[in-house]
VEXKOL-994169 format. One line per 8 residues: number of its first residue (from 1); their letters; for each residue x, y, z of N, C-alpha, C. Coordinates in Angstrom, 1 decimal. Example, Ala and Ser with C-alpha at 12.3 -4.5 7.8 and 13.67 -1.06 7.14 Angstrom:
REM VEXKOL-994169
1	AS	13.2 -5.7 7.8 12.3 -4.5 7.8 13.2 -3.3 7.8; 12.8 -2.2 7.1 13.7 -1.1 7.1 12.9 0.0 7.9
***
This chain:
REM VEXKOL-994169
1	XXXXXXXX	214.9 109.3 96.2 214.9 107.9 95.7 213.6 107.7 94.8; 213.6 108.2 93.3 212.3 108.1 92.5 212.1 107.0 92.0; 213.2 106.1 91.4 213.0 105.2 91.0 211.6 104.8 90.0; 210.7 104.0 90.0 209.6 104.5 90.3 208.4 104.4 90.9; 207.3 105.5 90.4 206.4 105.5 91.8 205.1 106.0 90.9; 204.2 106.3 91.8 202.6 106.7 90.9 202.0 107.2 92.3; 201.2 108.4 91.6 200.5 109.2 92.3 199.6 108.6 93.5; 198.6 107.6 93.0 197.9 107.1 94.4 198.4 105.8 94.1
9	XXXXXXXX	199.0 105.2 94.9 199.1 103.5 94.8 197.9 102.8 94.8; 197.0 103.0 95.6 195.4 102.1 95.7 194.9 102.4 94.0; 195.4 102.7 92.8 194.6 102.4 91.8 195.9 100.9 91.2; 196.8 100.6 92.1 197.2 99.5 91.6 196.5 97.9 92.3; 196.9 96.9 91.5 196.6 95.5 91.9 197.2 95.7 93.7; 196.3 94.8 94.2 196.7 94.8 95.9 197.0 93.4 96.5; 197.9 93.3 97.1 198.5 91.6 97.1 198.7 91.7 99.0; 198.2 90.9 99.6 198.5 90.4 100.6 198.5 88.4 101.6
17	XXXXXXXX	198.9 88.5 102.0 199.3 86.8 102.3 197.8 86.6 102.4; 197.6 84.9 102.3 196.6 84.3 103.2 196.3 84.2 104.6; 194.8 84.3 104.7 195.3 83.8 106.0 196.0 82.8 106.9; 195.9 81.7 105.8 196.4 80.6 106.6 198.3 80.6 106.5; 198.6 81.6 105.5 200.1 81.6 105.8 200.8 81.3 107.0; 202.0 80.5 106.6 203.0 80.4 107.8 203.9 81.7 107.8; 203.5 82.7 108.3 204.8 83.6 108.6 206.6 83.2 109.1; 206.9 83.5 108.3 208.8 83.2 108.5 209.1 84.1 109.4
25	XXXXXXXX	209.9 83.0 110.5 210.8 83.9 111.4 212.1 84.4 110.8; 212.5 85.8 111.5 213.6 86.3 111.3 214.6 85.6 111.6; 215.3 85.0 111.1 217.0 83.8 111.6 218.0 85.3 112.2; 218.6 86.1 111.1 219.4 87.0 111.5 219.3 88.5 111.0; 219.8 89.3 111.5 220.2 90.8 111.0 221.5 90.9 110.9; 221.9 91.3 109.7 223.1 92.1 110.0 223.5 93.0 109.1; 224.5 93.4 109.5 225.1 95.2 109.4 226.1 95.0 108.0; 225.3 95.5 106.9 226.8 95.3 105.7 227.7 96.6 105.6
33	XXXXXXXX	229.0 96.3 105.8 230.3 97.2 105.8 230.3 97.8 104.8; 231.3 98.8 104.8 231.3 99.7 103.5 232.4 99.6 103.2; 232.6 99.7 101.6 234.3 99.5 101.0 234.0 100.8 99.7; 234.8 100.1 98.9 234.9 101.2 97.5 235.2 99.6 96.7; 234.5 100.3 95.1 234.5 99.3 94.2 235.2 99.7 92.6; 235.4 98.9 92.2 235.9 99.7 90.6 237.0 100.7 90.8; 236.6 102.2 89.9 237.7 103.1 90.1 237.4 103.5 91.3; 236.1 103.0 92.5 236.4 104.1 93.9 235.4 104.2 94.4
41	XXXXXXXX	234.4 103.7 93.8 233.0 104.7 94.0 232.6 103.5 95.3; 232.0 104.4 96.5 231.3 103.9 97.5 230.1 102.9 97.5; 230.4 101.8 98.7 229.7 100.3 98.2 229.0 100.0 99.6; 228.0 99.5 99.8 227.6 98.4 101.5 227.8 96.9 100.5; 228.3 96.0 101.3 228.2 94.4 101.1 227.3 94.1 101.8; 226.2 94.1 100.8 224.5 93.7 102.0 224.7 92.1 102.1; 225.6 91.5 101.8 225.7 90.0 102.2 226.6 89.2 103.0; 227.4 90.6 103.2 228.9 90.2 104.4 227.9 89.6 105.8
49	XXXXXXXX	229.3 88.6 106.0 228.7 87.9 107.2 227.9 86.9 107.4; 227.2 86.7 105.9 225.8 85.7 106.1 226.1 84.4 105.1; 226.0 83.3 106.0 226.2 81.9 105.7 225.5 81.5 104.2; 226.4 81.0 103.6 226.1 81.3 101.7 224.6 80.2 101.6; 224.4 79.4 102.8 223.5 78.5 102.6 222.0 78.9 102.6; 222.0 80.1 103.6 221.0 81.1 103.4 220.8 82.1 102.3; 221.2 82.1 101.5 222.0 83.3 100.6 221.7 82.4 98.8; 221.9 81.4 98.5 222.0 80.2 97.9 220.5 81.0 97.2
57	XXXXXXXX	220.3 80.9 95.8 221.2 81.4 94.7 222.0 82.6 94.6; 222.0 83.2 95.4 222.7 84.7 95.3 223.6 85.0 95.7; 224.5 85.4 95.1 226.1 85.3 95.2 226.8 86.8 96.5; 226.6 87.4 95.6 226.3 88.8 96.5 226.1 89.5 95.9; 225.4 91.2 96.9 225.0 92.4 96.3 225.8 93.5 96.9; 226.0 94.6 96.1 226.7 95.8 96.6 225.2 96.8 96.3; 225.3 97.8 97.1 224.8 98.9 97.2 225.8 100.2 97.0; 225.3 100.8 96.0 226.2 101.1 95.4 225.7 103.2 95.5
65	XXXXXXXX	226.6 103.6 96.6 225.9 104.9 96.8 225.0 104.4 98.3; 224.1 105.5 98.5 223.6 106.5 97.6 224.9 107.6 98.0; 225.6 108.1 96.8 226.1 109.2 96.8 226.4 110.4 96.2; 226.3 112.1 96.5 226.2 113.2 96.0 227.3 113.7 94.7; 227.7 113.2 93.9 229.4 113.3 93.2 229.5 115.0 93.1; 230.2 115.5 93.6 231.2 116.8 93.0 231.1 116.6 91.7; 231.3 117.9 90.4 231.6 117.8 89.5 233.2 117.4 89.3; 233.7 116.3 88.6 234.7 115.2 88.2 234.6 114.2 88.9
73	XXXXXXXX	234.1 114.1 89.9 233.6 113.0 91.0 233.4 111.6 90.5; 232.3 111.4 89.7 231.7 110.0 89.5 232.8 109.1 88.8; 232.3 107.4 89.3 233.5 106.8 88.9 232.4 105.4 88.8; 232.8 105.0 87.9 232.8 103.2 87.4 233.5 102.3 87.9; 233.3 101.3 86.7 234.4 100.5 87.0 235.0 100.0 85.4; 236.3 100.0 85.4 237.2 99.3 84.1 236.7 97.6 83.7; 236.9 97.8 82.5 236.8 96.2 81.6 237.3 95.6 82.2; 236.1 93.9 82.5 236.9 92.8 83.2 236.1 92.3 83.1
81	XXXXXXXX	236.6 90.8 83.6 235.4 90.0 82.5 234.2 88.9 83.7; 233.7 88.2 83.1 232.5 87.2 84.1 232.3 85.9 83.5; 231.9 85.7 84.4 231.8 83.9 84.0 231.1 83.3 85.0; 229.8 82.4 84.6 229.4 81.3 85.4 228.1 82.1 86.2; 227.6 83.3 85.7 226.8 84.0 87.0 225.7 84.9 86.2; 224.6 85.5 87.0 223.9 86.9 85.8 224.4 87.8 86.6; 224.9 88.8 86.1 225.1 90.7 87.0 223.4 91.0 87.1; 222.8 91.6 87.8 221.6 92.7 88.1 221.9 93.9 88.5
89	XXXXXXXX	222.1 95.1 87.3 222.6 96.2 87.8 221.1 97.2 87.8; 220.7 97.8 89.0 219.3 98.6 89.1 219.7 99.6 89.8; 219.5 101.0 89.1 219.7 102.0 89.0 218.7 102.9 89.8; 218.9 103.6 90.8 217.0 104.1 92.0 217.8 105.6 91.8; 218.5 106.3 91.6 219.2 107.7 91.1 220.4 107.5 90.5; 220.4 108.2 89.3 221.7 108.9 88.5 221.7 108.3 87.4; 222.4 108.0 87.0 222.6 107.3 85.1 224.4 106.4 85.2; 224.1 105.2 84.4 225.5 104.8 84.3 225.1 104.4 83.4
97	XXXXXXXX	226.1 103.6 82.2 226.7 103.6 81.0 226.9 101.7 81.2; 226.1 100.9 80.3 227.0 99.6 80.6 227.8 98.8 78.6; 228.5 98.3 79.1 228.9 98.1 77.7 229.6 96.6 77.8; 229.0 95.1 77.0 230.0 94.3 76.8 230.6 93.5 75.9; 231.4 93.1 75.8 232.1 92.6 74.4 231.6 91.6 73.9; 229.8 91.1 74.0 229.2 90.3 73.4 228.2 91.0 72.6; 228.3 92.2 72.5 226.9 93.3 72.0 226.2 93.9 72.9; 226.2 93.1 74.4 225.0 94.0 75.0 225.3 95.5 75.7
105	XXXXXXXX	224.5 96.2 76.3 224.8 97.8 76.4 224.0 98.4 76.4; 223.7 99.6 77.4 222.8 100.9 76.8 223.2 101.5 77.9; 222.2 102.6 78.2 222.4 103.6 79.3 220.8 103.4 80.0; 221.3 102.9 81.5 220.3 103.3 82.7 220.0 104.3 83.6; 218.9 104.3 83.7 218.2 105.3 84.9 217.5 104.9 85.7; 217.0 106.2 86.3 215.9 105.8 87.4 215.0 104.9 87.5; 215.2 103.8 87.9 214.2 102.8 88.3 214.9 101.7 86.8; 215.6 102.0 86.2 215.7 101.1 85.0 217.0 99.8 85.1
113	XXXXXXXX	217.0 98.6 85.0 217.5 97.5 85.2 218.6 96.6 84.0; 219.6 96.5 84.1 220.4 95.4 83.2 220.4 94.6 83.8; 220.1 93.3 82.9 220.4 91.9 83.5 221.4 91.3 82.6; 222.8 90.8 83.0 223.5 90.3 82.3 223.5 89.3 82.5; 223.8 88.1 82.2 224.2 86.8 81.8 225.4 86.3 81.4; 225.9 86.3 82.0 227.4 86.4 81.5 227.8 84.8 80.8; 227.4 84.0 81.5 227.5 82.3 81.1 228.8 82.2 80.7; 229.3 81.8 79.8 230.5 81.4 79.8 231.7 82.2 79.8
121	XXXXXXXX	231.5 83.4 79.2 232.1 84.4 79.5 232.1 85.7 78.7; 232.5 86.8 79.4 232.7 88.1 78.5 233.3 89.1 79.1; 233.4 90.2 78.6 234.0 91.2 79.2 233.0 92.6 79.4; 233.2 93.2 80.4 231.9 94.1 80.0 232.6 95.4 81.3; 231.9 96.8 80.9 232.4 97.8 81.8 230.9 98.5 82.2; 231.4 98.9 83.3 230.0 100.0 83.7 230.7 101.5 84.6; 230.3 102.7 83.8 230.8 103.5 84.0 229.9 104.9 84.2; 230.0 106.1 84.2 228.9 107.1 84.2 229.1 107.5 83.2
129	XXXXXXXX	228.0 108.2 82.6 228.2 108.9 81.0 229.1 110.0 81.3; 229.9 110.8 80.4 231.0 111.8 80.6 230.1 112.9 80.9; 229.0 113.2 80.4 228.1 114.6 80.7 227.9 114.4 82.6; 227.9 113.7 83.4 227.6 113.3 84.7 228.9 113.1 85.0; 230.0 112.8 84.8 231.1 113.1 85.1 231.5 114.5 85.2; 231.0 115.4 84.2 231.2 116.7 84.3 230.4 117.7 85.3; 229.1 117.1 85.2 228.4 118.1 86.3 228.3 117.4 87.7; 228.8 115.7 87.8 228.4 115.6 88.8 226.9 115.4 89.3
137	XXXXXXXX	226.3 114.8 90.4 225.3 114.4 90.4 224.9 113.1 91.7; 223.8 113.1 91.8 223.1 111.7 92.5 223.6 110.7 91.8; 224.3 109.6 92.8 224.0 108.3 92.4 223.8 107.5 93.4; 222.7 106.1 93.0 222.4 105.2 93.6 221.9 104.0 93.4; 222.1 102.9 93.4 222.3 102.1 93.0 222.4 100.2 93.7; 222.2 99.5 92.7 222.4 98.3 93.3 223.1 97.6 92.6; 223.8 96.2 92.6 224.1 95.2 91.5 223.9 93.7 92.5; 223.6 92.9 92.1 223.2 91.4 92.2 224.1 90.3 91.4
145	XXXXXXXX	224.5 89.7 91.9 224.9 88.1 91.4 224.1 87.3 91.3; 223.5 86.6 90.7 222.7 85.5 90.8 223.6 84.0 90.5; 223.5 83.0 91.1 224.5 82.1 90.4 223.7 81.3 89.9; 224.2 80.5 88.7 223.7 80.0 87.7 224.1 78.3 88.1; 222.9 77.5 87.9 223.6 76.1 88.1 224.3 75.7 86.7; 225.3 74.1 87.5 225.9 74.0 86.6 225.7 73.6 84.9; 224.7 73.1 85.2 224.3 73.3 83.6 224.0 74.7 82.4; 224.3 75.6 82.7 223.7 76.4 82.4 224.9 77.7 82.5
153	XXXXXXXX	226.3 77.1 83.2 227.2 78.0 83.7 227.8 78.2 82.2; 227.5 77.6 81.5 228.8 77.8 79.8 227.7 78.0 78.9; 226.6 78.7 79.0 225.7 78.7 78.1 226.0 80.4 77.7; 225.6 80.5 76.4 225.9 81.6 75.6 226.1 83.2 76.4; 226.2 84.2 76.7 226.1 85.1 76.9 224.5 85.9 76.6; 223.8 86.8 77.6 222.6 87.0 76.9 222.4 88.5 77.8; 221.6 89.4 77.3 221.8 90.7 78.1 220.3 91.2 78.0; 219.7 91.9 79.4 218.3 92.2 79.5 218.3 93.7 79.6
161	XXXXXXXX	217.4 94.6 79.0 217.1 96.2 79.4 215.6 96.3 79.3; 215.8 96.1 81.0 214.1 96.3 81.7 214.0 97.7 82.0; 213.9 98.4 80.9 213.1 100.0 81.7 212.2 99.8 82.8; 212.3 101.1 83.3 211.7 101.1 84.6 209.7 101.3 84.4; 209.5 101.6 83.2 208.2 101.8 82.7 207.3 99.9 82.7; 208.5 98.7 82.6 208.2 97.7 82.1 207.7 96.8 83.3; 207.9 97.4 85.1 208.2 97.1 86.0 206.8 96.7 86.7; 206.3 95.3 87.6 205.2 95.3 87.8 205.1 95.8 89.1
169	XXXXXXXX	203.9 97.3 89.1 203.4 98.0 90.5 202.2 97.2 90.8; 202.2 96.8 92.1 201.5 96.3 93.0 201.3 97.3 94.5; 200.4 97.3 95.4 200.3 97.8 96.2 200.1 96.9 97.2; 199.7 97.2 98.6 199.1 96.6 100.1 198.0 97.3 100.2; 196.6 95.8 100.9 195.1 96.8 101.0 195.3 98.0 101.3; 195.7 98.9 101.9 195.7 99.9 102.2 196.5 101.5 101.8; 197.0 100.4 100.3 197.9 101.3 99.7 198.9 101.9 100.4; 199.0 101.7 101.8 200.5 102.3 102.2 201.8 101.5 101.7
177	XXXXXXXX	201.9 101.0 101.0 203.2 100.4 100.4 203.3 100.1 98.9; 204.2 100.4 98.5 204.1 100.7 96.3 205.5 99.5 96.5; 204.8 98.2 95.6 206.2 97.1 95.4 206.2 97.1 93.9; 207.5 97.1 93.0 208.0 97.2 92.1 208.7 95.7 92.2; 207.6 95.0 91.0 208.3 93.4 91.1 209.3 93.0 89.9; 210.4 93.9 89.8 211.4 93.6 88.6 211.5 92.3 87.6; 211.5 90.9 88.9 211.8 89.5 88.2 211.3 89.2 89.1; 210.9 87.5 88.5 210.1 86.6 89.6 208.3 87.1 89.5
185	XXXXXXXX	207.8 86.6 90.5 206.4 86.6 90.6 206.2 87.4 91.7; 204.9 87.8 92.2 204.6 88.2 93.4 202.8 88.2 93.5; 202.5 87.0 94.3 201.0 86.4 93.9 200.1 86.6 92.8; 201.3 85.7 91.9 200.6 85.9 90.7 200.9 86.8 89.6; 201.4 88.1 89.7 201.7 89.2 89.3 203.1 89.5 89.0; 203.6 89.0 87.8 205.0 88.6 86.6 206.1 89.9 86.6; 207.1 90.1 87.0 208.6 91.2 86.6 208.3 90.5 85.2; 209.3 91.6 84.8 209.6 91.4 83.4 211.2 90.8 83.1
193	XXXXXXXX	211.8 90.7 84.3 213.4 90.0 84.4 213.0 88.6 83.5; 213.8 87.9 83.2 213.6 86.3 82.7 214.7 85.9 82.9; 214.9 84.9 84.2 215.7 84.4 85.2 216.3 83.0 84.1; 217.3 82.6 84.5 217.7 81.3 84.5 217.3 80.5 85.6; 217.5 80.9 87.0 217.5 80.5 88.3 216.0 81.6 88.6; 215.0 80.5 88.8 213.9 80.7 89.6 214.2 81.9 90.7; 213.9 83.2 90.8 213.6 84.1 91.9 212.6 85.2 91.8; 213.0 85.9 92.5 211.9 86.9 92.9 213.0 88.6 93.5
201	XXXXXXXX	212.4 89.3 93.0 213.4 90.8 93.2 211.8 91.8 93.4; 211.6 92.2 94.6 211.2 93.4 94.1 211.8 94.9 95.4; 211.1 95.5 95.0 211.6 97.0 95.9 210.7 97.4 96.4; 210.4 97.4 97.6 209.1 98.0 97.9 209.4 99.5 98.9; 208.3 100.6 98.8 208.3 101.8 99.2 207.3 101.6 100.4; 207.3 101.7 101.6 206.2 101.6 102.9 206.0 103.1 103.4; 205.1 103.5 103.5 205.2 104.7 104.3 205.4 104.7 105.5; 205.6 106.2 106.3 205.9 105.9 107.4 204.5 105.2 108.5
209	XXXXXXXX	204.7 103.6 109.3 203.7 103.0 109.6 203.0 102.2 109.0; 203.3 102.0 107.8 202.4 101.0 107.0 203.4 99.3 107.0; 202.1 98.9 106.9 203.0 97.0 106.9 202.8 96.0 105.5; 203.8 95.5 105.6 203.2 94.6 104.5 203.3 93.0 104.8; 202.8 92.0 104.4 203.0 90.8 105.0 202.7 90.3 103.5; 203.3 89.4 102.6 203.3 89.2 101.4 203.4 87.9 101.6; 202.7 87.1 100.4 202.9 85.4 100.1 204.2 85.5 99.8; 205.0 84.0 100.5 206.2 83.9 99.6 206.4 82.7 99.0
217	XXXXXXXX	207.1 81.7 98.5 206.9 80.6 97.5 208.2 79.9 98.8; 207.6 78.9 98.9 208.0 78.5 100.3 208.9 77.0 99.7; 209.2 77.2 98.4 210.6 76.8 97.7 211.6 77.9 97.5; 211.6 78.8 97.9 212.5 79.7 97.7 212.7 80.4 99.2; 213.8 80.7 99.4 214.6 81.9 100.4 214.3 83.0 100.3; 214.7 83.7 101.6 213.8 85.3 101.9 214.3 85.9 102.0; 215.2 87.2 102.1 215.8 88.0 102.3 215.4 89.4 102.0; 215.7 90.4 103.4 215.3 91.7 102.8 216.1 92.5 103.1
225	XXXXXXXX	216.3 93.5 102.7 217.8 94.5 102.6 217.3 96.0 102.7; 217.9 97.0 103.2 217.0 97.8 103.8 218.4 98.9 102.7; 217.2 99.8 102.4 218.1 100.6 101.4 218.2 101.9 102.1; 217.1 102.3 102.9 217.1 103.7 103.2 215.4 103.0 104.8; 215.8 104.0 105.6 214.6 104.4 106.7 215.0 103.2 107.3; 214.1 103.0 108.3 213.8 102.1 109.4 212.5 101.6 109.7; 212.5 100.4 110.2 211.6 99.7 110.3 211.6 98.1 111.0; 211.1 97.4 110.5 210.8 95.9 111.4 210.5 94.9 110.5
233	XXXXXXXX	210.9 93.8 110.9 210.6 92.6 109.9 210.6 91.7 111.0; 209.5 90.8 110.2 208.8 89.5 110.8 207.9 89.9 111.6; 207.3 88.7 112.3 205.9 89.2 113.2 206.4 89.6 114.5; 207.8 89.0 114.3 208.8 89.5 115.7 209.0 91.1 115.9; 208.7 91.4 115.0 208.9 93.0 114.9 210.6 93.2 115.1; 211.5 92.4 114.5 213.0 92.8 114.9 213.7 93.8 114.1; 213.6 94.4 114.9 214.5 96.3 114.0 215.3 96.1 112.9; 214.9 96.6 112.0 216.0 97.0 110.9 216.1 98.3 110.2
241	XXXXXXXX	217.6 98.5 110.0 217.6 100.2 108.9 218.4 100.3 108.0; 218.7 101.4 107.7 219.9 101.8 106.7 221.0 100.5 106.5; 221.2 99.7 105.7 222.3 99.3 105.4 222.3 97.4 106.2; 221.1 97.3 106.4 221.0 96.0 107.2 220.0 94.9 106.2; 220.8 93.5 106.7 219.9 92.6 105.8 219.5 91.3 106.7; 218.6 91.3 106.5 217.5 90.2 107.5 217.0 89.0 106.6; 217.7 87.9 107.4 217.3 86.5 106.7 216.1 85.8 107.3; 215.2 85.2 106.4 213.9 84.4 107.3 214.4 83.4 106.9
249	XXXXXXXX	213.4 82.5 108.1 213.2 81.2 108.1 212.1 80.8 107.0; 211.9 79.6 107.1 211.0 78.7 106.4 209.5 79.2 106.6; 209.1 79.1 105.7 207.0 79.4 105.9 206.8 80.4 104.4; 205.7 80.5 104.9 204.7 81.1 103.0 204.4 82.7 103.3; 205.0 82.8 104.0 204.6 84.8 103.8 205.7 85.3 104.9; 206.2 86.6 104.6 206.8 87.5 104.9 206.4 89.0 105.0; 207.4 89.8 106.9 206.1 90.4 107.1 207.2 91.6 107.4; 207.1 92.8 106.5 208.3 94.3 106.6 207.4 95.3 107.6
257	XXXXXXXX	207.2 96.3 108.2 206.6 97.1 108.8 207.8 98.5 108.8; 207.0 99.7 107.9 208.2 101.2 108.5 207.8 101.4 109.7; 208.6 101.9 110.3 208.4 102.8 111.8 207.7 104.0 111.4; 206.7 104.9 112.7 206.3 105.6 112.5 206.9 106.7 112.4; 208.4 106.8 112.6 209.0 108.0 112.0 210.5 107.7 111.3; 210.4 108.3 110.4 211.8 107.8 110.0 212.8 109.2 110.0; 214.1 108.8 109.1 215.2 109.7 109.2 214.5 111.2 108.5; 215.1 112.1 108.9 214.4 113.6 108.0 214.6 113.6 106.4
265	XXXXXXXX	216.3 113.0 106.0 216.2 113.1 105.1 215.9 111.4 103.9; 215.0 111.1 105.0 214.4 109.2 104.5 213.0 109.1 104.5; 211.9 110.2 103.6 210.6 110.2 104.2 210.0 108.3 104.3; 210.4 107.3 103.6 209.9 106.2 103.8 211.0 105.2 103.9; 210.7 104.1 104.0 211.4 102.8 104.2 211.7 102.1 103.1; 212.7 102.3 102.5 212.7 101.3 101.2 213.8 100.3 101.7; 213.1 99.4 100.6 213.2 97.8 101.4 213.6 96.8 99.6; 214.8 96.2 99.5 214.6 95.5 98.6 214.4 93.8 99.4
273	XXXXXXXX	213.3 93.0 98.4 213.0 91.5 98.7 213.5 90.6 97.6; 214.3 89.7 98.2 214.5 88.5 97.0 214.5 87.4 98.2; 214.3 86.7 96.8 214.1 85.0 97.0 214.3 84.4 96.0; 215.1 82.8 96.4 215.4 82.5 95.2 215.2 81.0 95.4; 215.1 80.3 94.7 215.1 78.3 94.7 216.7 78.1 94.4; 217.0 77.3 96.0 218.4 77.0 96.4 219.1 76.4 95.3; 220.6 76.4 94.6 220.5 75.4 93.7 221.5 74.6 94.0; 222.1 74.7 95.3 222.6 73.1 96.1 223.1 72.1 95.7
281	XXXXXXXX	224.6 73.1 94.9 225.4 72.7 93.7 227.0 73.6 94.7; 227.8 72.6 94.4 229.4 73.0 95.1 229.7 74.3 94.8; 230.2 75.2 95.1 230.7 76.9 94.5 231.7 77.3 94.4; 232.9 77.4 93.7 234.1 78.1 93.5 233.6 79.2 92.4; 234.3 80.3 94.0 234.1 81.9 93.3 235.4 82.4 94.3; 235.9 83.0 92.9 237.1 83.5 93.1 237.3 85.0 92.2; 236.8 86.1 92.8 237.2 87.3 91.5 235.9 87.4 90.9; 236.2 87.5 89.4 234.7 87.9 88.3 234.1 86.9 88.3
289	XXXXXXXX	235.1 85.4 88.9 234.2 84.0 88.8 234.1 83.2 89.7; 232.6 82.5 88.8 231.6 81.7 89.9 231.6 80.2 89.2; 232.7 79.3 89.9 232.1 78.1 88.6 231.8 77.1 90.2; 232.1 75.9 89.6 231.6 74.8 90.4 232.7 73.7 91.2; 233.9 73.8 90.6 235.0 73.7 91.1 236.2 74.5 90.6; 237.1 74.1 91.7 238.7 75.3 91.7 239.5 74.5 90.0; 239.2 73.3 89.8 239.8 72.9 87.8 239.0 74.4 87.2; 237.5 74.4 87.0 236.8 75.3 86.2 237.2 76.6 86.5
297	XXXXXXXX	237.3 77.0 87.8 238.2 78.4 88.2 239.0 79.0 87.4; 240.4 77.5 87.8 241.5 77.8 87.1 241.3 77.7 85.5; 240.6 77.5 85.1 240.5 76.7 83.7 239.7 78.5 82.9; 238.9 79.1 84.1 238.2 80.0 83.5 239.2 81.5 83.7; 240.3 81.3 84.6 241.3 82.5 84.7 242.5 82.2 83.5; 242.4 81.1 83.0 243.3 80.5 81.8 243.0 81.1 80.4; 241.2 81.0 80.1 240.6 81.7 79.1 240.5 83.1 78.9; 240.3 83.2 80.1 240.7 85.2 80.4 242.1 85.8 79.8
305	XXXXXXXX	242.9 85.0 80.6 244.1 85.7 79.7 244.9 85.3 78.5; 244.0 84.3 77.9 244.5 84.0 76.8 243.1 84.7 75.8; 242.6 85.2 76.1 241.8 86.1 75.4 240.5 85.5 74.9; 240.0 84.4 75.3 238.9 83.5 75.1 237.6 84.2 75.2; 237.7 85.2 76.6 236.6 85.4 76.9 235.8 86.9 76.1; 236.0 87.0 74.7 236.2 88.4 74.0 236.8 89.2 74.1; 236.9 90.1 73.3 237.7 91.5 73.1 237.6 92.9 73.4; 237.8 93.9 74.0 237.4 95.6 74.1 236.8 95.5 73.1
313	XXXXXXXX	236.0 96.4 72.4 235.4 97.2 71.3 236.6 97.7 71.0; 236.8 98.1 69.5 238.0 99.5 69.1 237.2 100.6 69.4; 236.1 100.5 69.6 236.1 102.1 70.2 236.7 102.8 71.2; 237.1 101.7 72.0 237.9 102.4 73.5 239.0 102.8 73.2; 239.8 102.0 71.9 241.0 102.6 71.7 242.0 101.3 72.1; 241.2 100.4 72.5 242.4 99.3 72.5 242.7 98.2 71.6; 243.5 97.4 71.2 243.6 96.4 70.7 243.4 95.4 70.5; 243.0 94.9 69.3 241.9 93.7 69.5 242.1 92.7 70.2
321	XXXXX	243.6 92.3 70.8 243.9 91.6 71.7 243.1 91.6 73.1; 243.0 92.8 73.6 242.0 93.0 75.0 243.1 92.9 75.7; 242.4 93.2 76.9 243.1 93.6 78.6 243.8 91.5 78.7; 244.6 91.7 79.3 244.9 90.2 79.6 245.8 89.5 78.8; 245.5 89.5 77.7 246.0 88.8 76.7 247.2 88.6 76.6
***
């Protein structure tokens, strides 16, 4: 899991709560299932199960992997379109391919980030480059929903490529933990994401036995999602590992801890953290879309197939009509 990382973390900035922080209790854990997405490729729903009020701006996340592809193996997903929401696709091994019918695109890697925007609408695909389809390979991965309030749900389309070099490293006194703050703040210390909706994303690496207890913005929601190892959250110390996502309660810092030993093949604990300022607006999500009522729903599966929401590229070979049409 390289993502990325740096030789000694203690030569980075070092962030820990106050003392006077209210530590957030842990509300719940739970276990996200596994499905397949696109043409196939293996998924966890880190948000199955968890009451959207807790969850509020964040729509849902897949975890995407981690998996070893055979050569012919790797798979994407086909053109289709979005509306009303941003995608966060971040890439921790392998390479995929993003492309959408408003201009935006490129190719990510390790530790490297798209933020889409989809706003009113578009069409966009994410797939592996063909050379990784041939030899096969590591993939791993995440993607994010963010939901967008209603003001802001029909606003232009707009597309972000945060290399992984652009990402802010921060450490814990002790340097046992490297956090990678994508978007949002983390005391003081700026991601390079630029949110519509107020949050916070980072990833953090703990070794085995190291803790971290971090300020959190006590207008915003907690959540942390465990990507790989084992370990503990809150002052409760309540177990969490592979594939599990833990909601806090209310207060100004939040507290992750690895175990002192983890899996053989998981030398540390990686941990993704977001938070977001609730935006406590009605939600109709059905499919690619997130609007505010079931009229805008219907009204945005109307534009889709009447071809509203852009066209394929002719590079793919289709017609300027598009899929739907």
């Amino acid at each position: 899991m390289p993502a990325v990382t740096v030789e000694n973390p203690l030569t980075l900035p070092r962030v820990t709560a106050p003392a006077d922080a209210v530590a957030r209790p842990v509300l719940t854990v739970t276990t996200a299932p596994s499905g397949y997405e696109g043409e196939g490729f293996p998924v966890r729903r880190a948000f199955a199960g968890i009451n959207y009020r807790h969850l509020d701006p964040f729509i849902m996340m897949d975890q995407m992997g981690e998996v070893e592809y055979a050569p012919g193996e790797p798979k994407g997903t086909p053109w289709h379109p979005h509306r009303g929401f941003e995608t966060v696709t971040y890439i921790i091994d392998g390479i995929f391919d993003h492309q959408d019918s408003h201009g935006g695109g490129g190719t990510i890697t390790n530790g490297d980030t798209q933020w889409m925007t989809a706003g009113a609408g578009l069409l966009h695909i994410e797939a592996p480059p063909e050379h990784l389809v041939v030899s096969g390979g590591l993939f791993h991965g995440l993607q994010l929903w963010v939901n967008l309030p209603a003001k802001d749900k029909m606003m232009a389309p707009r597309y972000q490529d945060i290399r992984a070099g652009s990402v802010q490293l921060l450490t814990s006194p002790d340097g046992g933990a490297l956090l990678r703050v994508i978007a949002g703040e983390l005391d003081g210390h700026a991601g390079p994401g630029v949110t519509h909706t107020p949050i916070s994303m980072v990833h953090a690496t703990l070794a085995p036995g190291a803790e971290i207890t971090l300020p959190w913005r006590e207008d915003f929601n907690g959540l942390a999602y465990v990507l790989a190892g084992r370990g503990s959250v809150g002052v409760e110390r309540r177990p969490v590992r592979t594939g599990q996502t833990a909601v806090f309660g209310a207060g100004s810092s939040l507290t992750v801890r690895a175990d002192e030993q983890q899996d053989g093949n998981t030398p540390d604990l990686e941990v993704v953290l977001l938070g977001g300022r609730p935006i406590r607006e009605p939600m109709a999500h059905y499919g690619p879309f997130v609007m505010n009522t079931k009229d805008e729903l219907m009204q945005a599966f109307e534009d889709y197939q009447k071809g509203r929401l852009g066209t394929v590229p002719a590079v793919h070979g289709m017609t300027d009509e598009g899929p739907g049409a």
